[in-house]
VEXSE-612146 format. One record per residue: residue in one letter; z, y, x of N, C-alpha, C, O in turn. Coordinates in steps of 0.02 Angstrom, whole numbers, padded with zeros to 5 digits, always signed. Each point is the difference from the previous one (the first is absolute). Example, Ala and Ser with C-alpha at 12.3 -4.5 7.8 and 13.67 -1.06 7.14 Angstrom:
# residues 2
a+00390-00284+00660+00000+00059-00045+00000+00060+00045+00033-00001+00052 s-00069+00054-00070+00003+00059+00042+00037+00055-00039+00008+00055+00025 
//
This chain:
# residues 62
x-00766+01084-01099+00065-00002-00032+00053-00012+00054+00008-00047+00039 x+00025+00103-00051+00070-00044+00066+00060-00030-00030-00004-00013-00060 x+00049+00003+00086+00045-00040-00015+00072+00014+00070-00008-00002+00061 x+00069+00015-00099+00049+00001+00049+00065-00073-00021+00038-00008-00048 x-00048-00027+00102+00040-00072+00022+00057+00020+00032+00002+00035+00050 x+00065-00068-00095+00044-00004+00037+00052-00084+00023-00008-00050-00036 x+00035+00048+00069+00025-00078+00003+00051-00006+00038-00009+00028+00054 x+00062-00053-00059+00051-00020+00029+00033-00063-00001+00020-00018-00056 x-00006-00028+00114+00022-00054+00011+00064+00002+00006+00022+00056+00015 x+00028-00108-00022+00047-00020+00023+00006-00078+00011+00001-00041-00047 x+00005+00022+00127+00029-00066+00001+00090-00020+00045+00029+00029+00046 x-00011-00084-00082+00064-00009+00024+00002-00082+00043-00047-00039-00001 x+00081+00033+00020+00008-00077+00034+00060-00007+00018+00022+00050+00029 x+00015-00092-00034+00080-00030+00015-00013-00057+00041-00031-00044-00028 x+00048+00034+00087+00017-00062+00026+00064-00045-00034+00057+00014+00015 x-00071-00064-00057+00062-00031-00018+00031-00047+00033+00058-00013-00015 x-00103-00034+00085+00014-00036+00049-00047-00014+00044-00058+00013-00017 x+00068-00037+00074-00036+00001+00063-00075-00026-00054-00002-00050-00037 x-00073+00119+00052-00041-00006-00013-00021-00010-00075-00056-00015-00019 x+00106+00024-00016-00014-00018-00072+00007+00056-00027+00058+00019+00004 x-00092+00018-00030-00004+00070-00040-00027+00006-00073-00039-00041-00023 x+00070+00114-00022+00000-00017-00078-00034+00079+00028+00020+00041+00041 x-00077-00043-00083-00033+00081+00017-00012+00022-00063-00002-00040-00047 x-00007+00106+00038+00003+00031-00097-00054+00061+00047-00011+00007+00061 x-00018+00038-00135-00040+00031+00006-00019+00048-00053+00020-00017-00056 x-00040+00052+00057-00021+00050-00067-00060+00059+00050+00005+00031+00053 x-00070-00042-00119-00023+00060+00034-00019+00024-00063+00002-00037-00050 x-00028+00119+00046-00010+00022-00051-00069+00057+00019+00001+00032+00053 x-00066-00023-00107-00037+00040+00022-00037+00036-00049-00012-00032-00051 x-00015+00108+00055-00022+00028-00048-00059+00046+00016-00004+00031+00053 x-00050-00028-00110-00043+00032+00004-00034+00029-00045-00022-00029-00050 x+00011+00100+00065-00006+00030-00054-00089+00044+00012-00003+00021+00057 x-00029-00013-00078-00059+00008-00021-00021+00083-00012+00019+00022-00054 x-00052+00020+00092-00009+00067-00006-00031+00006-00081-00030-00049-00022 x+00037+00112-00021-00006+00014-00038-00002-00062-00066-00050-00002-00035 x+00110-00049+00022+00020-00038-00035-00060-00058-00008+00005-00046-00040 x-00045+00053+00071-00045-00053-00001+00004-00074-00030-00042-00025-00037 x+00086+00000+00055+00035-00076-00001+00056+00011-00009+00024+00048+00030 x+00011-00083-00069+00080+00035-00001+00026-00036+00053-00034-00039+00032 x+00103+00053-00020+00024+00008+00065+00028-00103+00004+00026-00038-00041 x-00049+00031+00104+00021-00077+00008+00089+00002+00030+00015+00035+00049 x+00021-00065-00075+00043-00009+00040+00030-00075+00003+00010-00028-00054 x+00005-00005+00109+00044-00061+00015+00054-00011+00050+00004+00017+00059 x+00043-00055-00103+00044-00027+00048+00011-00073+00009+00023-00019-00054 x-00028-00038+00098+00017-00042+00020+00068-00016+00038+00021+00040+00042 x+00016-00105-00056+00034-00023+00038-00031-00076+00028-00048-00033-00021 x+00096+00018+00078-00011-00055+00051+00053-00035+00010+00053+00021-00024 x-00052-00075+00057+00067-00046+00021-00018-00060+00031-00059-00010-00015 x+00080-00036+00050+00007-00033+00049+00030-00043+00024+00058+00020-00007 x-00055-00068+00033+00047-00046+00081-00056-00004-00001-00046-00012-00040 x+00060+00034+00139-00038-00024+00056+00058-00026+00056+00051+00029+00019 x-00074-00085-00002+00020-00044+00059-00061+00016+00067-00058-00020-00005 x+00075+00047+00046-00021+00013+00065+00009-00052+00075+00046+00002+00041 x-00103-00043-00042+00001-00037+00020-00040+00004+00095-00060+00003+00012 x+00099-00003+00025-00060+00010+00053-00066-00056+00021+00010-00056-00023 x-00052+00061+00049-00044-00032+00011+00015-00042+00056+00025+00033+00045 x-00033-00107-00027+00019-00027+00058-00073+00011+00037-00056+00004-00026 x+00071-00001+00083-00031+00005+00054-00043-00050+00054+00006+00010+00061 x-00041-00054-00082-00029-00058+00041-00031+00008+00056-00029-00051+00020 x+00023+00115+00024-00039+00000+00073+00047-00040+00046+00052+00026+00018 x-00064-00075-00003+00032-00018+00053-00026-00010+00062-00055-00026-00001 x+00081+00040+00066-00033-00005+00080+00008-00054+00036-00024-00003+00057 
//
């Protein structure tokens, strides 16, 4: 049985201040099934976010 997949992402991200970010998202995907087999799947999702980006400190010292 085959099957043809399709899918598309979208992501966004805004810096709103030093390292602090609001990120959004949507992906959407579909699949449809040779000779109606399964009827056809389709989905869409959304996403959303703050992320704070924080660097790692560094302890090698010489």
């Amino acid at each position: 049985m085959r099957a043809q997949c399709a899918l598309a992402n979208l992501n966004l991200s805004y810096e709103l201040k030093e390292n602090l970010f609001i990120d959004a998202g949507a992906t959407w995907r579909k699949k449809v099934y040779e000779n109606a087999v399964f009827p056809v799947e389709d989905a869409l999702w959304f996403t959303g976010g703050l992320r704070l980006n924080i660097v790692p400190r560094n302890y090698d010292f010489y």
